[in-house]
BABA-850647 format. One record per residue (C-alpha): chain; residue in three letters; x, y, z; residue number from 1. Coordinates in steps of 0.25 Angstrom, whole numbers, plus 2048, in hexadecimal, padded with zeros to 3 digits. Layout:
// residues N
SITE  ch  aa  east  north  up  i
SITE  A  Ala  X  Y  Z  NUM
...
***
This chain:
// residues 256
SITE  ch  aa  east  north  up  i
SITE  A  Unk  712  9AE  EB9  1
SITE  A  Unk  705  9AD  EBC  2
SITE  A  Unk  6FD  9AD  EC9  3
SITE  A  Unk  6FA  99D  EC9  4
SITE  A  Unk  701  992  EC1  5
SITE  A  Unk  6FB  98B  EB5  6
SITE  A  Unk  703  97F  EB6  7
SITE  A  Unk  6FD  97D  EC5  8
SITE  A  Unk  6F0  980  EC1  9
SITE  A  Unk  6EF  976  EB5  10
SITE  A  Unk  6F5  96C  EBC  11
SITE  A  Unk  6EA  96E  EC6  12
SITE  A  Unk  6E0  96F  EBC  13
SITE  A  Unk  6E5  960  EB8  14
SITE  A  Unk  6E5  95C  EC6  15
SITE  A  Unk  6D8  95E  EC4  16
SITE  A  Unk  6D6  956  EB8  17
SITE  A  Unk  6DD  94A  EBE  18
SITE  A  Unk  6D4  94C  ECA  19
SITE  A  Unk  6C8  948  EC1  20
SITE  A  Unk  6CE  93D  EB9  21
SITE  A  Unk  6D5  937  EC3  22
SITE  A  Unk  6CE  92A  ECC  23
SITE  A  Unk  6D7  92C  ED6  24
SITE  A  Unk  6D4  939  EDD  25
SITE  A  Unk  6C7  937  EE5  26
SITE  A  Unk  6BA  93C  EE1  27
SITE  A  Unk  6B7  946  EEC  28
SITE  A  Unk  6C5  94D  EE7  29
SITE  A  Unk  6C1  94B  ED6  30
SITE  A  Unk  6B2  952  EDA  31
SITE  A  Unk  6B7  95C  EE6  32
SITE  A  Unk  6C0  961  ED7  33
SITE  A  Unk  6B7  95F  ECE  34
SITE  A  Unk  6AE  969  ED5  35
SITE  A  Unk  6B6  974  ED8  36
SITE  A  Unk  6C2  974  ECF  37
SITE  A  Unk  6C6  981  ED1  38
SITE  A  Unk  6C8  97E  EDF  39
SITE  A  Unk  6D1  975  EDA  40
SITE  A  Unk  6D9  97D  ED3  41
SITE  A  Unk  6D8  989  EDC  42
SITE  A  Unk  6E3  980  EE4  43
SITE  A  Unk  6ED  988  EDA  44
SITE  A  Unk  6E8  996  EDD  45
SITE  A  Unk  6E7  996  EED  46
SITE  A  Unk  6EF  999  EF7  47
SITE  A  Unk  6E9  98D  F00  48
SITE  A  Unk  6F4  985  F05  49
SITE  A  Unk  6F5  976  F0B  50
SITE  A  Unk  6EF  978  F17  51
SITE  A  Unk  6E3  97E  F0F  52
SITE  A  Unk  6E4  971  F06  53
SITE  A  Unk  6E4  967  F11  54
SITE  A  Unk  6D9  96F  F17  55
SITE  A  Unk  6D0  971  F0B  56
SITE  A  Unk  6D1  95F  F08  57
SITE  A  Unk  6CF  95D  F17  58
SITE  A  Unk  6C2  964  F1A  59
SITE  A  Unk  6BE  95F  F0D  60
SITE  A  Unk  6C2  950  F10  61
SITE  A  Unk  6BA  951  F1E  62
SITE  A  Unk  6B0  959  F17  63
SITE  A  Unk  6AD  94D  F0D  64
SITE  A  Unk  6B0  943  F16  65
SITE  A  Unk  6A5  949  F21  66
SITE  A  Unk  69B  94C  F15  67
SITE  A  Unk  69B  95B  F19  68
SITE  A  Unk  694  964  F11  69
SITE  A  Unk  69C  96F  F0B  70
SITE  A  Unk  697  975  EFC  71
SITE  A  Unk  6A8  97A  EFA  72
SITE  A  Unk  6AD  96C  EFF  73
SITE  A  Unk  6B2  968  EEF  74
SITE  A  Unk  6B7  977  EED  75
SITE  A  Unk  6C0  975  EFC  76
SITE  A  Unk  6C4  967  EF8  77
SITE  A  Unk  6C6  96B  EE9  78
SITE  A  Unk  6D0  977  EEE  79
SITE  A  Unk  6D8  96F  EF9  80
SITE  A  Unk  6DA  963  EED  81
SITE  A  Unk  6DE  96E  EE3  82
SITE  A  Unk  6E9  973  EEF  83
SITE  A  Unk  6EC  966  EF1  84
SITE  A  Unk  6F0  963  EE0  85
SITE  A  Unk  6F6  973  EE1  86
SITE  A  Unk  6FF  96F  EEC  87
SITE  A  Unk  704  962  EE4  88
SITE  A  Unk  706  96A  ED7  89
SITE  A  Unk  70F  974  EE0  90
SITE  A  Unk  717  969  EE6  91
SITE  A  Unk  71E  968  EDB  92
SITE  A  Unk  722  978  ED8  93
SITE  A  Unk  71B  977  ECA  94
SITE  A  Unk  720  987  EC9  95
SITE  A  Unk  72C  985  ECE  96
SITE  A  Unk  731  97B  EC6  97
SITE  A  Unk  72C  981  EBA  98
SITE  A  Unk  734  990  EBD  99
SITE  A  Unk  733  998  EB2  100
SITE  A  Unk  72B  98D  EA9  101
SITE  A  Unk  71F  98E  EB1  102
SITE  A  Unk  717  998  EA9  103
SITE  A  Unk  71B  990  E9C  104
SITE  A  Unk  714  983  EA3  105
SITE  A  Unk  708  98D  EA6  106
SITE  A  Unk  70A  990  E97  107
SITE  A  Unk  70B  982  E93  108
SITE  A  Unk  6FD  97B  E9C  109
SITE  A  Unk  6F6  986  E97  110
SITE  A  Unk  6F9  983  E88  111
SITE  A  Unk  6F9  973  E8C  112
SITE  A  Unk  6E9  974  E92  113
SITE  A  Unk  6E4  980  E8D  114
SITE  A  Unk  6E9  981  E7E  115
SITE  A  Unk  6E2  977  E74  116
SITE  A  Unk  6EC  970  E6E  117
SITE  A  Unk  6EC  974  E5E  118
SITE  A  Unk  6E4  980  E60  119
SITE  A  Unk  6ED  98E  E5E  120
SITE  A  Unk  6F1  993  E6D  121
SITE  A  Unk  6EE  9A0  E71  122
SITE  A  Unk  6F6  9AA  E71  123
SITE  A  Unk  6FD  9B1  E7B  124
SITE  A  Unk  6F2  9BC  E7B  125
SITE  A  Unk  6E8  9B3  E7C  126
SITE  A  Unk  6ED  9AE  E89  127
SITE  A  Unk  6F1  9BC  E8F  128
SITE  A  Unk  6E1  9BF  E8C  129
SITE  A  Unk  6DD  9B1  E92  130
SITE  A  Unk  6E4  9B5  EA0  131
SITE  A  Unk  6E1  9C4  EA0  132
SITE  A  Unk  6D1  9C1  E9F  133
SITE  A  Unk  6D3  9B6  EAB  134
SITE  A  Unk  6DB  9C0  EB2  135
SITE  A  Unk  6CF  9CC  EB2  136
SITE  A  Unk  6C6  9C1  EB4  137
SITE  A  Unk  6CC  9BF  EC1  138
SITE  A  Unk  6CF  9CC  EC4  139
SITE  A  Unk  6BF  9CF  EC3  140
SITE  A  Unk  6BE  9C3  ECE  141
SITE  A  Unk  6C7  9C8  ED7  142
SITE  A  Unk  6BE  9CE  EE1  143
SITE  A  Unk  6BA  9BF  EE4  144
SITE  A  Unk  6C9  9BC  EE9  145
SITE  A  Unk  6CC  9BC  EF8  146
SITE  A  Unk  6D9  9C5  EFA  147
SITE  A  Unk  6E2  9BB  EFF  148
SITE  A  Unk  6EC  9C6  F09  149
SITE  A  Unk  6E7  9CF  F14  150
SITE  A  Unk  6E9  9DC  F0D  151
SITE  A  Unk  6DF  9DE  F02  152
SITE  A  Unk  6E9  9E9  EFC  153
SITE  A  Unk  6F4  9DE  EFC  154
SITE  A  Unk  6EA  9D5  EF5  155
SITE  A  Unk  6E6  9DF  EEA  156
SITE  A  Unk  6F5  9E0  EE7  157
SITE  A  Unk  6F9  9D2  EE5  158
SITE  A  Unk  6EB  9D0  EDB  159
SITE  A  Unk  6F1  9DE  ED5  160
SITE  A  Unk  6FF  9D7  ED4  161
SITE  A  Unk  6F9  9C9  ECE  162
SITE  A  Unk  6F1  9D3  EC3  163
SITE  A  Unk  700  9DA  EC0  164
SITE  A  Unk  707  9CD  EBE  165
SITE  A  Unk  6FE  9C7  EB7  166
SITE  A  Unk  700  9CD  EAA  167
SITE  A  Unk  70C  9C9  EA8  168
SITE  A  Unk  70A  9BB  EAC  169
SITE  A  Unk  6FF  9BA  EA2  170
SITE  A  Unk  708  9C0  E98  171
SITE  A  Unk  712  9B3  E9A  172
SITE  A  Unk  707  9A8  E9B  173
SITE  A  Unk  702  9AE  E8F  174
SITE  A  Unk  70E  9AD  E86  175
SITE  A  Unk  713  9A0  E8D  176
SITE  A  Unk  706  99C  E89  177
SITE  A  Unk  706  99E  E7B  178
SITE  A  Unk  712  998  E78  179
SITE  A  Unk  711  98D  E70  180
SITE  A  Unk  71D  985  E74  181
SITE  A  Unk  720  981  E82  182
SITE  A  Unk  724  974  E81  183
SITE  A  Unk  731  976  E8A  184
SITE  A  Unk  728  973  E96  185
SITE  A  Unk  722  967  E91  186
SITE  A  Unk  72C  95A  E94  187
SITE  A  Unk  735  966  E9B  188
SITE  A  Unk  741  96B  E92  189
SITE  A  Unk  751  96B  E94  190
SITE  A  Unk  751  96A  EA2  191
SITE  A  Unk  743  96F  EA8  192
SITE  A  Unk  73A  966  EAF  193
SITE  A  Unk  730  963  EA6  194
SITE  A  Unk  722  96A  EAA  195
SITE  A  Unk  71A  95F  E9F  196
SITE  A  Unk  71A  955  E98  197
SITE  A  Unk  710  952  E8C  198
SITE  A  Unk  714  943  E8D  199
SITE  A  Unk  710  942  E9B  200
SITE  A  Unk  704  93A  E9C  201
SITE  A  Unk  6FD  941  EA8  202
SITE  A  Unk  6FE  94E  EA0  203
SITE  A  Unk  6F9  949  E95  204
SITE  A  Unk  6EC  943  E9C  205
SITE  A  Unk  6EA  951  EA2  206
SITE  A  Unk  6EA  956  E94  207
SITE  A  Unk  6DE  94C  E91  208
SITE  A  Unk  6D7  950  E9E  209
SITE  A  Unk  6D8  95F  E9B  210
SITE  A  Unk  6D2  95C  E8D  211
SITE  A  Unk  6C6  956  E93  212
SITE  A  Unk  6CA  947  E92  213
SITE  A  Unk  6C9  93D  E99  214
SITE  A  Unk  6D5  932  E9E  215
SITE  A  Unk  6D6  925  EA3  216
SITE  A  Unk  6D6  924  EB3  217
SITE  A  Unk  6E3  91B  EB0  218
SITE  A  Unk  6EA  921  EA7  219
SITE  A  Unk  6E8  930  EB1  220
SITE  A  Unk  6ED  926  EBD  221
SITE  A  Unk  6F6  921  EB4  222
SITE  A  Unk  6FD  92F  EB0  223
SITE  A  Unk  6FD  935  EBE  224
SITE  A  Unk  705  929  EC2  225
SITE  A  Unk  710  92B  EBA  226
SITE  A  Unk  71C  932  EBC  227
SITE  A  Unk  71D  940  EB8  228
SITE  A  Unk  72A  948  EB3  229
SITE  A  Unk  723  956  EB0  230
SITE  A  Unk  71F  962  EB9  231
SITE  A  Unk  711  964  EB5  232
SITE  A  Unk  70F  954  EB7  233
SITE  A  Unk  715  954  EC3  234
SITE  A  Unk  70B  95F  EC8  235
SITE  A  Unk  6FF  959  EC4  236
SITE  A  Unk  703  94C  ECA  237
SITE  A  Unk  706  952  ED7  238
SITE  A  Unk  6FB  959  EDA  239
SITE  A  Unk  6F2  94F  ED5  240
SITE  A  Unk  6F8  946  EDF  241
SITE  A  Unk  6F5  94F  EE9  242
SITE  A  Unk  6E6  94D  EE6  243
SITE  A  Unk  6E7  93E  EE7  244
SITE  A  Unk  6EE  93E  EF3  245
SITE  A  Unk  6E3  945  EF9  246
SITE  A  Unk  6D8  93C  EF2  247
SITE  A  Unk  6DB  932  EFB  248
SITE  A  Unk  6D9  93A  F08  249
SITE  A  Unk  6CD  93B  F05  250
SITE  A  Unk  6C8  92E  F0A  251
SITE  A  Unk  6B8  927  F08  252
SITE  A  Unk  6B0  92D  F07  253
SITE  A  Unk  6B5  938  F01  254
SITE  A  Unk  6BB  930  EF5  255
SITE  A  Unk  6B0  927  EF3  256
***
């Protein structure tokens, strides 16, 4: 399996895009994200926890609320919403509920987004390519990490360990990937939960999004207000809903 998960990252990244189309999340929030986004999405890649999410939106609500001066203020806000969306995806066990499924839902957002729909999609070797060039690219960069243990030996061997395993994870991704029919986790199958549904009309506004169009405020409030009876649905409702819940903490004149 690979190191992070696709399926939270994407539903992240259209967190994101519901951020920007949506009226209801205040301004501060839609700019804090707009500016730094991959702050936002870093809330899937740290090892912060709550208390570094409460912490990160707190300084940054007195912080906007004093008219303090602070050039990273919308990279420390952006990272304590992405947490905050992170934790709201994670509620929900997306990984668990999906067991041995889950690297077919990587396989299957990645066709959905990423894959233009007539075009003839790449092969297996082409993906293993794809990923094997990000993984020497960040391998080049990794003398800008901060070992994350005490013992710089203990650190060398777990970046040493995620190298080793990721062969093989790629390998998996790469022929999940390529294969041209995964409709068993769209609307479910025999007696799995389903993980999407094309019908779902949240869904398929996020598909416009993603294309670069634009949807009627309405209709997105509309969609998210409607109930939903698959996984990835559920995810990106949850921790959308996180972001609103704290878009209205953030009283005037933060959200003018």
């Amino acid at each position: 399996m690979f190191n992070l998960s696709i399926v939270k990252i994407e539903a992240l990244n259209d967190i994101r895009k519901l951020v920007e189309a949506s009226g209801e999340i205040g301004e501060v929030l839609k700019d804090a994200i707009d500016q730094e986004p991959h702050f936002f999405l870093m809330g899937d890649a740290t090892e912060a926890g709550s208390h570094n999410e409460q912490a990160l939106l707190d300084y940054s609500r007195t912080a906007l609320t004093n008219g303090a001066e602070d050039e990273r203020l919308a990279a420390k806000l952006a990272l304590g919403l992405g947490l905050a969306a992170w934790r709201g995806i994670d509620e929900l066990k997306p990984l668990s509920a999906l067991g041995e499924r889950a690297l077919y839902a990587d396989a299957f957002l990645y066709r959905l987004y990423y894959v233009t729909k007539g075009e003839t999609p790449p092969k297996a070797g082409s993906i293993r390519a794809l990923f094997t060039a990000m993984r020497q690219r960040n391998t080049i960069e990794l003398h800008t990490f901060v070992a994350n243990t005490s013992s710089v030996d203990e650190w060398i061997e777990l970046i040493s360990q995620w190298d080793r395993d990721f062969g093989p994870a790629v390998e998996a991704f790469a022929e999940a990937a390529a294969r041209p029919d995964l409709a068993e986790l769209v609307d479910g199958g025999s007696e799995d939960a389903s993980f999407y549904s094309n019908e779902e009309r949240l869904l398929q506004l996020l598909v416009e999004l993603r294309k670069g169009g634009s949807v009627e405020e309405q209709a997105l409030r509309s969609a998210l207000n409607e109930p939903s009876a698959n996984l990835y649905g559920q995810i990106v409702r949850n921790g959308y809903n996180q972001l609103l819940e704290i878009s209205s903490s953030f009283k005037s004149p933060v959200n003018k």
